[in-house]
N, CA, C and O atoms as a CHARMM CRD file, in Angstrom:
* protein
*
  348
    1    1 UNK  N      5.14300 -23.83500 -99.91300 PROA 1      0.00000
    2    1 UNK  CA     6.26200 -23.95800-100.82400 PROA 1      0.00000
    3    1 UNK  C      5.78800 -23.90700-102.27300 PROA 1      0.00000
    4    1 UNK  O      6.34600 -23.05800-102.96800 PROA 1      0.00000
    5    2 UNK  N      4.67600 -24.81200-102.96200 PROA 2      0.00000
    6    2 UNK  CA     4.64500 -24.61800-103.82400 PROA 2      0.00000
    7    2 UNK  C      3.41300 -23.43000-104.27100 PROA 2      0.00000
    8    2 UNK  O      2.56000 -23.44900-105.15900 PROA 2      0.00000
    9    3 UNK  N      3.67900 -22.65400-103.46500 PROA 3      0.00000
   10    3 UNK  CA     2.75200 -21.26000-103.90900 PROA 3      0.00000
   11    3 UNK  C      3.72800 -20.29700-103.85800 PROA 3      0.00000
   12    3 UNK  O      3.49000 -19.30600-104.54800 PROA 3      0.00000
   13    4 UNK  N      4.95400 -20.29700-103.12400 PROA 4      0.00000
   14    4 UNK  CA     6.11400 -19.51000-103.83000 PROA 4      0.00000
   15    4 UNK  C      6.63900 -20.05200-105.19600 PROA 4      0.00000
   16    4 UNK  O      6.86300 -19.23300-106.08700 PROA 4      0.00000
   17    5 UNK  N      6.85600 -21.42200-105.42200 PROA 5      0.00000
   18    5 UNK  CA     7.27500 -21.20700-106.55500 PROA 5      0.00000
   19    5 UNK  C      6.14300 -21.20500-108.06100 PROA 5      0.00000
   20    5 UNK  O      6.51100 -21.40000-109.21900 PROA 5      0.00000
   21    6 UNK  N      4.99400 -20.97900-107.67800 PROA 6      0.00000
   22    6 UNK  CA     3.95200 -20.05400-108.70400 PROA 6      0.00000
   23    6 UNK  C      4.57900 -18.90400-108.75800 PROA 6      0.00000
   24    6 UNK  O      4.89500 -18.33400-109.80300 PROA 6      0.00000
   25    7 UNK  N      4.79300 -18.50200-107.61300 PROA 7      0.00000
   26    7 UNK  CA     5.05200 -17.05200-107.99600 PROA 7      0.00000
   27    7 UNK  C      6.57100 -16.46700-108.30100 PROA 7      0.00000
   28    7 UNK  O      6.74300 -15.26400-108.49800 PROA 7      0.00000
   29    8 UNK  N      7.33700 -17.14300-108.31500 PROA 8      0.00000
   30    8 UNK  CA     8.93800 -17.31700-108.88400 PROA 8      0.00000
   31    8 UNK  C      8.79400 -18.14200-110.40600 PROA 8      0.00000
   32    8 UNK  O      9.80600 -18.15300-111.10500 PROA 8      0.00000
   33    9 UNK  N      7.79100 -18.69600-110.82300 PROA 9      0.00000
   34    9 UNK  CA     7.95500 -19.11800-111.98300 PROA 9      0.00000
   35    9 UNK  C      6.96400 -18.03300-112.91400 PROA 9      0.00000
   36    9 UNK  O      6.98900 -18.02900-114.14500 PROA 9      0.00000
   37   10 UNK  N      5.81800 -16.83200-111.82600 PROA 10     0.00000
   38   10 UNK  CA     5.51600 -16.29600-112.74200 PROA 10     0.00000
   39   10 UNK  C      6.21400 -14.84900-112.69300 PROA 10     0.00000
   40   10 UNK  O      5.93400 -14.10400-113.63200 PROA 10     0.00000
   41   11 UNK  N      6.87900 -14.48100-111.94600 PROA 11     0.00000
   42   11 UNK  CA     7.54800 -13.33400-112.53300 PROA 11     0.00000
   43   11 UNK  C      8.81300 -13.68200-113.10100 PROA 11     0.00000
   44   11 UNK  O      9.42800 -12.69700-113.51000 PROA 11     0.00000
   45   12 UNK  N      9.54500 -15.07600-113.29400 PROA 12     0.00000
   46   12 UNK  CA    10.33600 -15.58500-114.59000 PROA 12     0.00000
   47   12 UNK  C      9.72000 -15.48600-115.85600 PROA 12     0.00000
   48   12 UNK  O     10.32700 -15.11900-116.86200 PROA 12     0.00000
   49   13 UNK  N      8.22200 -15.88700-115.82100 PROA 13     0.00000
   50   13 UNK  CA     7.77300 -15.34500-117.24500 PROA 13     0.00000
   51   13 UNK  C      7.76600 -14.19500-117.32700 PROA 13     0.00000
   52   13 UNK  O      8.29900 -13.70300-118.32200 PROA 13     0.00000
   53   14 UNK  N      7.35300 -13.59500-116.64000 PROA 14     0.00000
   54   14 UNK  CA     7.01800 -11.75300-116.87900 PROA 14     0.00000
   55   14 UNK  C      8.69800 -10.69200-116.98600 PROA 14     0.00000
   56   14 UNK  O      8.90600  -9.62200-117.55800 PROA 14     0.00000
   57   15 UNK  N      9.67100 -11.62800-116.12700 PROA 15     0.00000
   58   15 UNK  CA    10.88000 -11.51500-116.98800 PROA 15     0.00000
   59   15 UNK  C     11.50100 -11.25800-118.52700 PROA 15     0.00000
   60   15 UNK  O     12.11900 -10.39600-119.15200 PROA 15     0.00000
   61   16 UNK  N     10.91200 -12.60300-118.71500 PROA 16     0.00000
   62   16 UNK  CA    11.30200 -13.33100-119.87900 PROA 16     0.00000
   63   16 UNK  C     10.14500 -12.83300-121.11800 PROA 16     0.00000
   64   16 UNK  O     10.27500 -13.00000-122.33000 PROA 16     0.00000
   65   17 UNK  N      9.19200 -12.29000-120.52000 PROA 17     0.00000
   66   17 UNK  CA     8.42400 -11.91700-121.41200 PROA 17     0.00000
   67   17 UNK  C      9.02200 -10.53500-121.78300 PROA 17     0.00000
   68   17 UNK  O      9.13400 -10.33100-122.99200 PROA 17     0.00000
   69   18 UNK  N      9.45500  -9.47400-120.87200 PROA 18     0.00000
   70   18 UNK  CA    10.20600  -8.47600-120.89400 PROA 18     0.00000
   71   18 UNK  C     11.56300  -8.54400-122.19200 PROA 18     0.00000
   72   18 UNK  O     11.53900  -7.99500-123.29400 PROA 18     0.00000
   73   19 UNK  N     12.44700  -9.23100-121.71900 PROA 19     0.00000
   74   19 UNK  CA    13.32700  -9.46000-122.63000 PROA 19     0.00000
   75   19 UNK  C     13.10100  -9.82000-124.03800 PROA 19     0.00000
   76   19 UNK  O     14.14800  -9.77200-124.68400 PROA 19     0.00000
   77   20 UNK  N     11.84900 -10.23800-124.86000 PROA 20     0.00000
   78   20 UNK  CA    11.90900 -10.95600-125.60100 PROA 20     0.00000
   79   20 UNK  C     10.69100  -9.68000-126.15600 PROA 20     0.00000
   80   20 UNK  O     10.68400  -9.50900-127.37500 PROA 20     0.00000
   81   21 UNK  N     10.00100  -9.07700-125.58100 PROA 21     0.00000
   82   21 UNK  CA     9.66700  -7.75900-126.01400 PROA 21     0.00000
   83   21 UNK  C     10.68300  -6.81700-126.27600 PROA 21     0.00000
   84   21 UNK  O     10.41900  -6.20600-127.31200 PROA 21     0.00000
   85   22 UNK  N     11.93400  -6.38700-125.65900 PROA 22     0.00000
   86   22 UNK  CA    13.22200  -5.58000-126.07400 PROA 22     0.00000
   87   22 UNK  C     13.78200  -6.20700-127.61200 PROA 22     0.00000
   88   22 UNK  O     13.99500  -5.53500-128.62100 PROA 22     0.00000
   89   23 UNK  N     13.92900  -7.53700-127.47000 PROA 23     0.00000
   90   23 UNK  CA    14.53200  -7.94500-128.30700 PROA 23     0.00000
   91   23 UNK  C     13.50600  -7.87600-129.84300 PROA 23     0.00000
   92   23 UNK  O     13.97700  -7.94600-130.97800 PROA 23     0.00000
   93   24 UNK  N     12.18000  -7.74000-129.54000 PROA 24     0.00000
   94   24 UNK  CA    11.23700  -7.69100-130.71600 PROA 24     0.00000
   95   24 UNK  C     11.10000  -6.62600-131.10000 PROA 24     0.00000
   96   24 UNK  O     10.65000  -6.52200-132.24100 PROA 24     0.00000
   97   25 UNK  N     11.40100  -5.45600-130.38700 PROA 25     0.00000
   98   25 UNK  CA    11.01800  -3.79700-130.86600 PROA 25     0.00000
   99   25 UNK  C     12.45300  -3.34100-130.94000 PROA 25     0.00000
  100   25 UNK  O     12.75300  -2.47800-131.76400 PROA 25     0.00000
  101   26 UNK  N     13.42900  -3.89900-130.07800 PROA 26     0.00000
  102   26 UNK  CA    13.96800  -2.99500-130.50500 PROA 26     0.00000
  103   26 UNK  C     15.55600  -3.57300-131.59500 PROA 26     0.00000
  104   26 UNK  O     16.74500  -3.26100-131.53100 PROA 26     0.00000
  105   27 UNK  N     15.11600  -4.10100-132.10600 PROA 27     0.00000
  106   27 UNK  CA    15.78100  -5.01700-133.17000 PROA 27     0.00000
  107   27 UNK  C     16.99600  -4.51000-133.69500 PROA 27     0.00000
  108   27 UNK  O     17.97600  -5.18200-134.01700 PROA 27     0.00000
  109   28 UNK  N     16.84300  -3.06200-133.77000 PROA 28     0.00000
  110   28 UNK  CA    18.20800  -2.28100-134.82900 PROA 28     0.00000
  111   28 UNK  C     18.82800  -1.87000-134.00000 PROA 28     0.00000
  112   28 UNK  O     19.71400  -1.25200-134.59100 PROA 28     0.00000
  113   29 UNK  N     19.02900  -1.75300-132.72900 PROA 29     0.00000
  114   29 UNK  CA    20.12600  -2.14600-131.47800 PROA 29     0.00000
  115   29 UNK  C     20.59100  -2.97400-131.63700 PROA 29     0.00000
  116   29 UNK  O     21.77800  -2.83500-131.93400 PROA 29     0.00000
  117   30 UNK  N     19.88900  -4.84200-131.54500 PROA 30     0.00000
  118   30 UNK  CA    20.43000  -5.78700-131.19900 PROA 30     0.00000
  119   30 UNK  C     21.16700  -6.27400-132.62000 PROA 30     0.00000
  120   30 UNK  O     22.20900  -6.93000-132.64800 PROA 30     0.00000
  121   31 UNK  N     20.45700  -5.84400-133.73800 PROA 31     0.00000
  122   31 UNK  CA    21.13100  -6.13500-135.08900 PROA 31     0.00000
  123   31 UNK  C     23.07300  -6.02200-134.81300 PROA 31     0.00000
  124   31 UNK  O     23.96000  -6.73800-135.27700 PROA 31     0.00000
  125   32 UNK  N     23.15900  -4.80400-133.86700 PROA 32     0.00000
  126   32 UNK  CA    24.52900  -4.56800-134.28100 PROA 32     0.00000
  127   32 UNK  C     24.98900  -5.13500-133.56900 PROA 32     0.00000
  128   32 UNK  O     26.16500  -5.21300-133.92400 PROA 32     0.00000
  129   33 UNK  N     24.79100  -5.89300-132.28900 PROA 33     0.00000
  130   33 UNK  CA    25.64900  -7.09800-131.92800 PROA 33     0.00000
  131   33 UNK  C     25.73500  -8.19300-132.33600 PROA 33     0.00000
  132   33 UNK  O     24.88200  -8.60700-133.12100 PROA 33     0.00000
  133   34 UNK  N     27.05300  -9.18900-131.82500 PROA 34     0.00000
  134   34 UNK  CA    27.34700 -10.08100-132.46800 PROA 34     0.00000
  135   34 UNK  C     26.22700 -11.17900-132.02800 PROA 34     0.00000
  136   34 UNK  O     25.99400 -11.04800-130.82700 PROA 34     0.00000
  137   35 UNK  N     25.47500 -12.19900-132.61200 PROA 35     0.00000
  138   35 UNK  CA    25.18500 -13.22300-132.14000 PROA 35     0.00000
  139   35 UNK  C     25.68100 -13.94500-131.27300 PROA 35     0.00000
  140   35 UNK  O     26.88300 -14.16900-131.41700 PROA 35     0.00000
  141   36 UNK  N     24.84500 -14.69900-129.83300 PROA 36     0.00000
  142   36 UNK  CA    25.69400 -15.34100-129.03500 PROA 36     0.00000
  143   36 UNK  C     25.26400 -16.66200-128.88700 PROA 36     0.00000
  144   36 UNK  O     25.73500 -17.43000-128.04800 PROA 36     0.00000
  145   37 UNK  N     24.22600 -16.99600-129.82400 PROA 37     0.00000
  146   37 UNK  CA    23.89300 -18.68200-129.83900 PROA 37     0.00000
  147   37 UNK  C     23.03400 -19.33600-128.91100 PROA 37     0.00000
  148   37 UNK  O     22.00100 -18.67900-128.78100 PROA 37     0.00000
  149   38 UNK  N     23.04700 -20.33400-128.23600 PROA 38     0.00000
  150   38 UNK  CA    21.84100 -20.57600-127.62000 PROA 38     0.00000
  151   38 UNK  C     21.57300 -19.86000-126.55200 PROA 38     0.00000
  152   38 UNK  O     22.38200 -19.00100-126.20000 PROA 38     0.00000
  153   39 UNK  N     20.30700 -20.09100-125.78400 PROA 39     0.00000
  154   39 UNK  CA    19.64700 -19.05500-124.48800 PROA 39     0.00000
  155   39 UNK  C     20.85300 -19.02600-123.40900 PROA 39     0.00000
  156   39 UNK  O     21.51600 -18.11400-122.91400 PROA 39     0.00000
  157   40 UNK  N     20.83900 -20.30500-123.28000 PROA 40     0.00000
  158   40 UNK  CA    21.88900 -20.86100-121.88600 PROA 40     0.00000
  159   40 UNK  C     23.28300 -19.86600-122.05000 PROA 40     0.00000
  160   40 UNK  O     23.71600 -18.98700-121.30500 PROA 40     0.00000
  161   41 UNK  N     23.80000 -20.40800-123.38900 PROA 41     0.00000
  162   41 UNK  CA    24.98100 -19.38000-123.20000 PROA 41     0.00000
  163   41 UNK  C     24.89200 -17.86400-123.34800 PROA 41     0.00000
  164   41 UNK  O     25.67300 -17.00400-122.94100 PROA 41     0.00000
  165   42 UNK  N     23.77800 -17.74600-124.01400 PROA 42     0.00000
  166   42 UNK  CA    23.40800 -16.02000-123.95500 PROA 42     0.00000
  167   42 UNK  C     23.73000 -15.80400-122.59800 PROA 42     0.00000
  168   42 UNK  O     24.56200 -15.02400-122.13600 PROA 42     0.00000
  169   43 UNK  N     22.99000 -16.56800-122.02500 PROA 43     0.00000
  170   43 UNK  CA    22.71500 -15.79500-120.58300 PROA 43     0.00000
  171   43 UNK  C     24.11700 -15.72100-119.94800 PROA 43     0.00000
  172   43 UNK  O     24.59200 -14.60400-119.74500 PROA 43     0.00000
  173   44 UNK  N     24.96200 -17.05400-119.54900 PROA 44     0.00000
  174   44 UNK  CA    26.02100 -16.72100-119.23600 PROA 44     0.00000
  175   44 UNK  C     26.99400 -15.59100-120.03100 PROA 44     0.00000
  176   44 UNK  O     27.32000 -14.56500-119.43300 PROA 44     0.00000
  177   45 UNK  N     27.26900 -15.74800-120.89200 PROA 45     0.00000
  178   45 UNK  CA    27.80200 -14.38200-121.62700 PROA 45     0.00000
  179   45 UNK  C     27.75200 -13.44900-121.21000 PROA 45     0.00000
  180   45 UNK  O     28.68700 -12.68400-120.97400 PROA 45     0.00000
  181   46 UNK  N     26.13800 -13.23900-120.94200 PROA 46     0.00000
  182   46 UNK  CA    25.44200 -11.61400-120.99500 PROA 46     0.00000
  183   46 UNK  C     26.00200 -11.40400-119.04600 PROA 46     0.00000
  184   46 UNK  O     26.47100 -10.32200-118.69100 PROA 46     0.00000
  185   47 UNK  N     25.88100 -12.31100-118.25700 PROA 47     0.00000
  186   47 UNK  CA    26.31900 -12.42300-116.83100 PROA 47     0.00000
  187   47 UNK  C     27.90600 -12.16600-116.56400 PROA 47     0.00000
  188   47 UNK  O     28.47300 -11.58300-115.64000 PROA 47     0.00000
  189   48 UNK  N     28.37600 -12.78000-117.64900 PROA 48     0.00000
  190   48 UNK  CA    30.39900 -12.44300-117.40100 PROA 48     0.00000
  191   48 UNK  C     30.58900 -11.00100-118.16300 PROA 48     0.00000
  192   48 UNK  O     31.09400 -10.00800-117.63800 PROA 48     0.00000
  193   49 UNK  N     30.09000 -11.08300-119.49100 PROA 49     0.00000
  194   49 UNK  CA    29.98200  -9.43000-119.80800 PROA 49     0.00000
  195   49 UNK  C     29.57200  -8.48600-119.04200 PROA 49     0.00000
  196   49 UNK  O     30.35400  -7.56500-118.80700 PROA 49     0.00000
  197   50 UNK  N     28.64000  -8.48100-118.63400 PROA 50     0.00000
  198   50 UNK  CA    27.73100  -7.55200-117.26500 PROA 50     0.00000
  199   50 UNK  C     28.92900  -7.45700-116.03800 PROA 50     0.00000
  200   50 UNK  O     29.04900  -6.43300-115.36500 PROA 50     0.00000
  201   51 UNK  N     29.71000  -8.54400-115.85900 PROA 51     0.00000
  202   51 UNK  CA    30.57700  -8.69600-114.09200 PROA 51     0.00000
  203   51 UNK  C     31.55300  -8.04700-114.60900 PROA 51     0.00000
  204   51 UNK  O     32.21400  -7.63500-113.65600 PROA 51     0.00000
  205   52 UNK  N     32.00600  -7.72900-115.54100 PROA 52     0.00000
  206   52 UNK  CA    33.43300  -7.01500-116.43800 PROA 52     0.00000
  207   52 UNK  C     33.23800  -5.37700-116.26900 PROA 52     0.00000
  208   52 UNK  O     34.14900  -4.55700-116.15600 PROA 52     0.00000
  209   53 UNK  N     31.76600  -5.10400-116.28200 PROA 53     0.00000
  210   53 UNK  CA    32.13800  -3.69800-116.59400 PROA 53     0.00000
  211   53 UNK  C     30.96300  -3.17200-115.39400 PROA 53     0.00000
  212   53 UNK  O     30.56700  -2.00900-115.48300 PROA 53     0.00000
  213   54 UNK  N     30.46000  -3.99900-114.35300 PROA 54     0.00000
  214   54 UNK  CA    29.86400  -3.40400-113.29700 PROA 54     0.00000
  215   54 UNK  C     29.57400  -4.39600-111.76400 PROA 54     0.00000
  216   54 UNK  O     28.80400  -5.35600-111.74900 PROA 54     0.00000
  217   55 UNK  N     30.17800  -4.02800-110.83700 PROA 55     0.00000
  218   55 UNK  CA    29.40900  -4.88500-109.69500 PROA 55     0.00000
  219   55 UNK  C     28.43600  -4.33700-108.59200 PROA 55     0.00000
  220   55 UNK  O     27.90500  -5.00800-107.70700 PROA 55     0.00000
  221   56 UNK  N     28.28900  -2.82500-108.84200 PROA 56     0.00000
  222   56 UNK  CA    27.22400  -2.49800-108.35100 PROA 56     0.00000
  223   56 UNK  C     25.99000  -3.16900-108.17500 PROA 56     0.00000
  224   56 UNK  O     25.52800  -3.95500-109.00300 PROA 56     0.00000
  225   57 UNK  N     25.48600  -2.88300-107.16900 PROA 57     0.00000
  226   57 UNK  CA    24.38000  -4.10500-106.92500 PROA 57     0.00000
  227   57 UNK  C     22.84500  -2.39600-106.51900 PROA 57     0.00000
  228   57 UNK  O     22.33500  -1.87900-105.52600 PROA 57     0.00000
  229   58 UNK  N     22.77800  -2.23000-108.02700 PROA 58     0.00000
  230   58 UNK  CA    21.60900  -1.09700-107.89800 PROA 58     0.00000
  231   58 UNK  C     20.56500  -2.05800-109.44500 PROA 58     0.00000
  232   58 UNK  O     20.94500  -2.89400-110.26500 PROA 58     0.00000
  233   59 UNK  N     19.45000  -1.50800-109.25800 PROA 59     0.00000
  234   59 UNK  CA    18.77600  -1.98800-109.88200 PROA 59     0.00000
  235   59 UNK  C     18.36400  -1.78600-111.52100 PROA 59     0.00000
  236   59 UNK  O     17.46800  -2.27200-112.21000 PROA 59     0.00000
  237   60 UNK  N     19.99000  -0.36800-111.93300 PROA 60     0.00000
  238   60 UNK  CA    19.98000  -0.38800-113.77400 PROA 60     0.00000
  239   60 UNK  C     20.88300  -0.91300-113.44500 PROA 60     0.00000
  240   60 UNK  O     21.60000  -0.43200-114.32200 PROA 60     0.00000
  241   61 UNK  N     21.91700  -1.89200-112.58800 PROA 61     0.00000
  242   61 UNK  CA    22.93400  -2.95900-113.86300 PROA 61     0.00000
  243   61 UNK  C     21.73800  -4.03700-113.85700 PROA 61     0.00000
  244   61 UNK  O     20.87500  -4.44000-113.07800 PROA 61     0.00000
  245   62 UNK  N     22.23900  -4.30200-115.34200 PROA 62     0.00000
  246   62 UNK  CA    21.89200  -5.60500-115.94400 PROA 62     0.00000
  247   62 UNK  C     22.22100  -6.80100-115.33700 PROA 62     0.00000
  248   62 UNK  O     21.54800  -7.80600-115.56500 PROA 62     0.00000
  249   63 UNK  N     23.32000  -6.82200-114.47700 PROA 63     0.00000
  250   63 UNK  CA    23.69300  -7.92900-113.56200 PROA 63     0.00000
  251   63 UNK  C     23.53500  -8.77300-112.51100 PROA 63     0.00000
  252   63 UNK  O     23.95000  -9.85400-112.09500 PROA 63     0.00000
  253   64 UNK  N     22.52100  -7.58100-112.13100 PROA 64     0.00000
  254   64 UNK  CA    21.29200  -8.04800-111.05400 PROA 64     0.00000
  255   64 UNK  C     20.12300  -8.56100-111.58600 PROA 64     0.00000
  256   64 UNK  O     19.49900  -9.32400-110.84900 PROA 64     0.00000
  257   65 UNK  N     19.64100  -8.31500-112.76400 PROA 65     0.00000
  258   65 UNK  CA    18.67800  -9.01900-113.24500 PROA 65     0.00000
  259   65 UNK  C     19.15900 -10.47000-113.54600 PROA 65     0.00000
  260   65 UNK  O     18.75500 -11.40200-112.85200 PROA 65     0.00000
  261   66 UNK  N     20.05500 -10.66700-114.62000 PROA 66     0.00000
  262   66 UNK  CA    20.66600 -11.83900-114.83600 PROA 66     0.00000
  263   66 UNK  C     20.66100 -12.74000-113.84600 PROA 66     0.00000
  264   66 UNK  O     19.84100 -13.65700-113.85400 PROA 66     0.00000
  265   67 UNK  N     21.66300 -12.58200-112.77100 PROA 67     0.00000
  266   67 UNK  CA    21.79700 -13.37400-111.44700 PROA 67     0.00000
  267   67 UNK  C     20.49400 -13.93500-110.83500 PROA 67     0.00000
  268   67 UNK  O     20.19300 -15.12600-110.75300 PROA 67     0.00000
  269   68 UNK  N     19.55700 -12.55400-110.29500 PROA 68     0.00000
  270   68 UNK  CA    17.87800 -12.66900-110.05700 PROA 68     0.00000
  271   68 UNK  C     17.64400 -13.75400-110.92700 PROA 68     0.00000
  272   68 UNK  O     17.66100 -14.86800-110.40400 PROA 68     0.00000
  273   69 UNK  N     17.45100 -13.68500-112.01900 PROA 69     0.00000
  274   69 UNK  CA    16.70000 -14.82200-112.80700 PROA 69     0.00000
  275   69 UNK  C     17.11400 -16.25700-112.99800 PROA 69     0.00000
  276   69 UNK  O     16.37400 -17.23000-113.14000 PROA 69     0.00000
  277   70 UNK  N     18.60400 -16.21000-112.97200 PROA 70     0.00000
  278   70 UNK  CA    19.37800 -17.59800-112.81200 PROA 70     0.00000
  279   70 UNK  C     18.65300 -18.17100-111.38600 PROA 70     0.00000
  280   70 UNK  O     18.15800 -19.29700-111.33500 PROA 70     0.00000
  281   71 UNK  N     18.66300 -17.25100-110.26000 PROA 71     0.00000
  282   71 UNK  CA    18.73100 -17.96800-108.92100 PROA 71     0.00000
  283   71 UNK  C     17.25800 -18.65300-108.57100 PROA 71     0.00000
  284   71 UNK  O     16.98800 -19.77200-108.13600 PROA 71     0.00000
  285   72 UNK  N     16.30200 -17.38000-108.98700 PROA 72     0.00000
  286   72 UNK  CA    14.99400 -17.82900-109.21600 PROA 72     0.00000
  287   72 UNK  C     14.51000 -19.12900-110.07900 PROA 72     0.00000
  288   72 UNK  O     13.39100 -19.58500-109.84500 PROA 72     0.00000
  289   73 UNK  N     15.26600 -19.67900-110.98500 PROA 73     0.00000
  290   73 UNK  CA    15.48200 -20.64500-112.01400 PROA 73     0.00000
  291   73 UNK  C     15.40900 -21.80900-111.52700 PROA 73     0.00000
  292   73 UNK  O     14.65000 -22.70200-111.90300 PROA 73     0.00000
  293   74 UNK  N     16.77500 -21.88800-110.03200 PROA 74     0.00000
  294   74 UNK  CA    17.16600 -22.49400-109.50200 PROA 74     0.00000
  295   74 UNK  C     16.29800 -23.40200-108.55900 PROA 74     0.00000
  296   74 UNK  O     16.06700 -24.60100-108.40800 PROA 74     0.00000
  297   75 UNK  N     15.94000 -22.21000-108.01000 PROA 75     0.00000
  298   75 UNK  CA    14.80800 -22.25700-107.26700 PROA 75     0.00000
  299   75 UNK  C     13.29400 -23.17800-107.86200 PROA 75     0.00000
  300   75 UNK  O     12.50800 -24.11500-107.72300 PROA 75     0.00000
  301   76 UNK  N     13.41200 -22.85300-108.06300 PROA 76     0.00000
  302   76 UNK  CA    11.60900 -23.65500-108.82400 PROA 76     0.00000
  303   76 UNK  C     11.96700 -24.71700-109.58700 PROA 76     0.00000
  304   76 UNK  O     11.19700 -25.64600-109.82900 PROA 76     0.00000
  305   77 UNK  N     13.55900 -24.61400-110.15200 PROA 77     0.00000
  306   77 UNK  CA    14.19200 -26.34800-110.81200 PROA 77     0.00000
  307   77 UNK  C     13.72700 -27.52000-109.67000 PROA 77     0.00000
  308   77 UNK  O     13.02000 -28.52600-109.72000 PROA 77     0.00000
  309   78 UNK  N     14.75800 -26.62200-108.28800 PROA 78     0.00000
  310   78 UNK  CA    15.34500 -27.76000-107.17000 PROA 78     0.00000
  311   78 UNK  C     13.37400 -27.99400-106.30200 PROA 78     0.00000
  312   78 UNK  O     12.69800 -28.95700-105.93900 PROA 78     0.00000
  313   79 UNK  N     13.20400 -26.53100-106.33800 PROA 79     0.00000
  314   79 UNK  CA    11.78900 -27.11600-105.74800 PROA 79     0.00000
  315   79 UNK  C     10.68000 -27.84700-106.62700 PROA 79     0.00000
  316   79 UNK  O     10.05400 -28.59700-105.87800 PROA 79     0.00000
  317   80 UNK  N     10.34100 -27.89400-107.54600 PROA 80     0.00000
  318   80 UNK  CA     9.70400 -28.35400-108.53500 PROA 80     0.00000
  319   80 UNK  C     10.17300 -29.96800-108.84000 PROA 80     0.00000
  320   80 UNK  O      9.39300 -30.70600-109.44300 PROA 80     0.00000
  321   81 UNK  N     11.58600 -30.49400-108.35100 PROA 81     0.00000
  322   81 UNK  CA    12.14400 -31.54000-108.12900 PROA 81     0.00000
  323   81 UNK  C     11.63300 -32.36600-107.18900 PROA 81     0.00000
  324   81 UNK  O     11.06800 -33.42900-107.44200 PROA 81     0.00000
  325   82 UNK  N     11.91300 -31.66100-105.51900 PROA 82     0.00000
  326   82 UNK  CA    11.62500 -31.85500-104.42600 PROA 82     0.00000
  327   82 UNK  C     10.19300 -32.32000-104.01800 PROA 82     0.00000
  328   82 UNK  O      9.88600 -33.17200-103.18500 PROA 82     0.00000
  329   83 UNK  N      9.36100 -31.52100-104.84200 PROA 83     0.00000
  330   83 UNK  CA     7.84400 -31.94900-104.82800 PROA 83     0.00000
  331   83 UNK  C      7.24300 -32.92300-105.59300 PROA 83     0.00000
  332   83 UNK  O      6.16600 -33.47200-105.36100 PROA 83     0.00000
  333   84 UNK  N      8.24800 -33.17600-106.83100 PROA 84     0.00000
  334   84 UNK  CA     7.83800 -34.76800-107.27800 PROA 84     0.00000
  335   84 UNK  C      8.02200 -35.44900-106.83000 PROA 84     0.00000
  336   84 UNK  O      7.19600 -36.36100-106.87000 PROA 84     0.00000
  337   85 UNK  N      9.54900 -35.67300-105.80700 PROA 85     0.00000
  338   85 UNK  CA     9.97300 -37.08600-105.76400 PROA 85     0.00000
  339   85 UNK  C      8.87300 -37.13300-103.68800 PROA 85     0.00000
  340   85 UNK  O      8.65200 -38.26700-103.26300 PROA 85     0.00000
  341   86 UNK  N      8.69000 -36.67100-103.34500 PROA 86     0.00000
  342   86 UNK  CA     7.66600 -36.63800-102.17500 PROA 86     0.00000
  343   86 UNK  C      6.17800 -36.93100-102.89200 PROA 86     0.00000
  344   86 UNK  O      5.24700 -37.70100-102.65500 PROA 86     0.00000
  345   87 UNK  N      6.31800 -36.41600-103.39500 PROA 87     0.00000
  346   87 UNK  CA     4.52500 -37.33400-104.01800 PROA 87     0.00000
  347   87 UNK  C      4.00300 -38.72000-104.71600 PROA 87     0.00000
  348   87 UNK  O      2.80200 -38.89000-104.92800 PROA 87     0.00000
């Protein structure tokens, strides 16, 4: 168990490292949207925006990543929980 969630917490970084490389290069894209304030609600935002205009479940919507990363989140929260209170 806790050698899956090494590896669910490291391709959340390599995620998150992804996104935050888009957002560093490619800046005069994101300039022209509106600000959406903290991470948490980014993300939801970016998840109800994404469910509005696609539910395809292929791997260019953005909506599958989002979800992926929430659930994975989840995952290594509840297990990362589970393994403190047992020790």
């Amino acid at each position: 168990m806790n050698v899956l969630l090494w590896v669910f917490q490291a391709a959340l970084a390599l995620l998150a490292f992804g996104g935050g490389a888009y957002k560093l290069f490619m800046f005069d894209e994101l300039a022209k949207m509106p600000a959406m304030g903290a991470l948490a609600l980014e993300s939801l935002a970016l998840a109800g925006l994404y469910a509005r205009y696609s539910l395809e479940l292929t791997a260019t919507n953005p909506l599958v990543w989002v979800v992926m990363m929430g659930l994975m989140a989840a995952v290594v929260a509840y297990g990362r929980s589970a393994l403190r209170q047992r020790a």
